[in-house]
C-alpha positions, 0 to 999 in steps of 0.5 A, spaced: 827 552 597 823 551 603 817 551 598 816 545 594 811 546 587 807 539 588 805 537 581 799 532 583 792 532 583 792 540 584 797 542 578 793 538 574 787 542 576 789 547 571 787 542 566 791 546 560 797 545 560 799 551 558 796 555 564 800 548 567 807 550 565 805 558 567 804 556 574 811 552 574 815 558 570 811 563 575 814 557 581 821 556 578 822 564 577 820 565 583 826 561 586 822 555 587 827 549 586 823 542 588 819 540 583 815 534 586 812 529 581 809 522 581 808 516 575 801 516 579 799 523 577 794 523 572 797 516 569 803 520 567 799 527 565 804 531 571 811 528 568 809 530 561 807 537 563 814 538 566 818 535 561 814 539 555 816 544 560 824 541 559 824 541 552 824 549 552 827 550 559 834 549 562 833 544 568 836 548 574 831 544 580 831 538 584 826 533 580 822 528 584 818 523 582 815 517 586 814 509 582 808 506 585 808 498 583 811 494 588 814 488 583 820 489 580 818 489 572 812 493 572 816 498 577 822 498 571 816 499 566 813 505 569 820 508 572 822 507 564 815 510 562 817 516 567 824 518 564 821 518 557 814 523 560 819 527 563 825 527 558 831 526 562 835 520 563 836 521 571 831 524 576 834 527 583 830 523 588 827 517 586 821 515 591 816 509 593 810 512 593 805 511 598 807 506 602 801 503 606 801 498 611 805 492 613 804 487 607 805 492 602 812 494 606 813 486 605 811 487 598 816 493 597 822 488 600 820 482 597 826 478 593 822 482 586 820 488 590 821 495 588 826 496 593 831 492 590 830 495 584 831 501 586 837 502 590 841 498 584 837 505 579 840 509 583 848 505 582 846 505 576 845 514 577 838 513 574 837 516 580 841 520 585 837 520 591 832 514 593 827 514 598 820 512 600 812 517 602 807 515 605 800 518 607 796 514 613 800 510 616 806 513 621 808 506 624 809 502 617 814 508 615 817 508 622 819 501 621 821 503 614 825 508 615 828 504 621 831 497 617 833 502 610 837 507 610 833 511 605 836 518 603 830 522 603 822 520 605 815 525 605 810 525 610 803 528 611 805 533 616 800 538 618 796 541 625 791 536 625 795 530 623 788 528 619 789 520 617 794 520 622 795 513 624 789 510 617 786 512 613 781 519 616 778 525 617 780 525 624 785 527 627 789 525 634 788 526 640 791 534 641 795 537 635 799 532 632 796 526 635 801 521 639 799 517 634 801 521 627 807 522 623 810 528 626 810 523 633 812 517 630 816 517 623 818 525 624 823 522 630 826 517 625 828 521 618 832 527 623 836 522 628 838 518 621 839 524 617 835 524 611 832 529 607 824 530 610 819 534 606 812 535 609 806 534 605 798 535 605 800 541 609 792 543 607 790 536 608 787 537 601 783 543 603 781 540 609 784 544 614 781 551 610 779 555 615 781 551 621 787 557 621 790 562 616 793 559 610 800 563 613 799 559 619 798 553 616 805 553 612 808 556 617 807 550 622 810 546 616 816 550 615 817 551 621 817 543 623 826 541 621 825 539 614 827 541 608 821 543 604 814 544 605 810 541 598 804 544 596 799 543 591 797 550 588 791 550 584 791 557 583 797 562 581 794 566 586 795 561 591 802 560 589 804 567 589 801 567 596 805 561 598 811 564 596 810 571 599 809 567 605 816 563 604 820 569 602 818 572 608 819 566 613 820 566 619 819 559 624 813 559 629 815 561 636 813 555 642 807 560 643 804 560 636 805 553 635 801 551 641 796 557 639 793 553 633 787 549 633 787 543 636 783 536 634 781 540 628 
């Protein structure tokens, strides 16, 4: 689906898990199939609502989840920690979360980093599809992307492009900065074919109100990825966003460029 159910910070707003697992059967019923977790959410809290969830639901969705330590021991640990939370034996894309800047890249390639670890967790189908996120730093992923051949990546993708070459609440010169993912990363991840989810959309409510919610799920939407991934603390928010995807249609040339600049 266009429209992801991000299960970070913003599910876990929903603080009972009962309301928690409402919002995702509302989201699921509705024809939402990309659930996005991490083992980083609430230590763990997100996968254990969704695998509680498993345990009285027939899983028909894409599951993510993302593994942030970089050594390979206590990455095993923590994805070993993540498959018990959410009940399964296999996830459909296993991500490295968070990539930062270029010695936390050396870190992840390093002879006992994760990446090893996680190409060999996806010959053994502990996971079918392999790939990286990153939030601030668009060069780092660029090179990423461009030395391994990931299946999937995510990155902050929004109409200010806010923390887009470190971590800040500015956003570059124009809409998307030259800077930003979109300009730099984006580019890579369409040319090598790779599956490109959006996140930050609202750049965690920053953008509230510097244009109309639609918009800003538009603008993503209309970006060449696969899906837009948003946390939806509300069921209210996530009715809304659904509306909005059901009813899709990509921002004219005109509409993008009519967006807030140097939000």
């Amino acid at each position: 689906s266009i429209l992801g159910f991000g299960s970070g910070s913003r599910f876990l707003m929903y603080q009972d898990p009962e309301k928690g697992m409402e919002a995702l059967d509302t989201a699921l019923k509705a024809g939402i199939n990309y659930i996005d977790s991490a083992a980083a959410y609430g230590d763990g809290q997100s996968e254990k609502w969704i695998g509680e969830y498993l345990r009285s639901h027939k899983k028909n969705f894409f599951l993510v989840t993302k593994i942030m330590p970089r050594k390979a021991d206590e990455a095993m640990r923590i994805v070993e920690r993540s498959l018990k939370n959410l009940g399964v034996s296999q996830v459909d894309l296993m991500h490295i979360h968070g990539l930062g800047d270029e010695a936390d890249l050396a870190a992840v390639e390093a002879p006992d980093g994760f990446l090893n670890v996680l190409h060999k967790l996806k010959e053994q189908k502990v996971t079918r599809f392999i790939g990286v996120t990153c939030h601030q730093n668009p060069q780092v992923l660029k090179t990423a992307l461009e030395r391994h051949d990931f299946d999937s990546t995510q990155m902050a993708l929004n109409i200010g492009q806010i923390g887009a070459a470190s971590p800040s609440d500015k956003a570059g010169e124009g809409m998307t900065g030259a800077s930003g993912f979109e300009a730099v990363a984006m580019p890579v991840a369409v040319r090598k074919g790779m599956g490109l989810t959006a996140m930050k959309v609202f750049a965690q409510e920053k953008l509230v109100g510097k244009a109309a919610p639609e918009m800003l799920v538009r603008y993503a939407m209309t970006l060449p990825i696969a899906a837009a991934v948003v946390g939806m603390p509300k069921l209210e928010m996530l009715k809304a966003n659904i509306a909005t995807a059901k009813a899709f249609k990509p921002l004219s040339h005109e509409e993008m460029h009519a967006l807030p600049k140097n939000v």
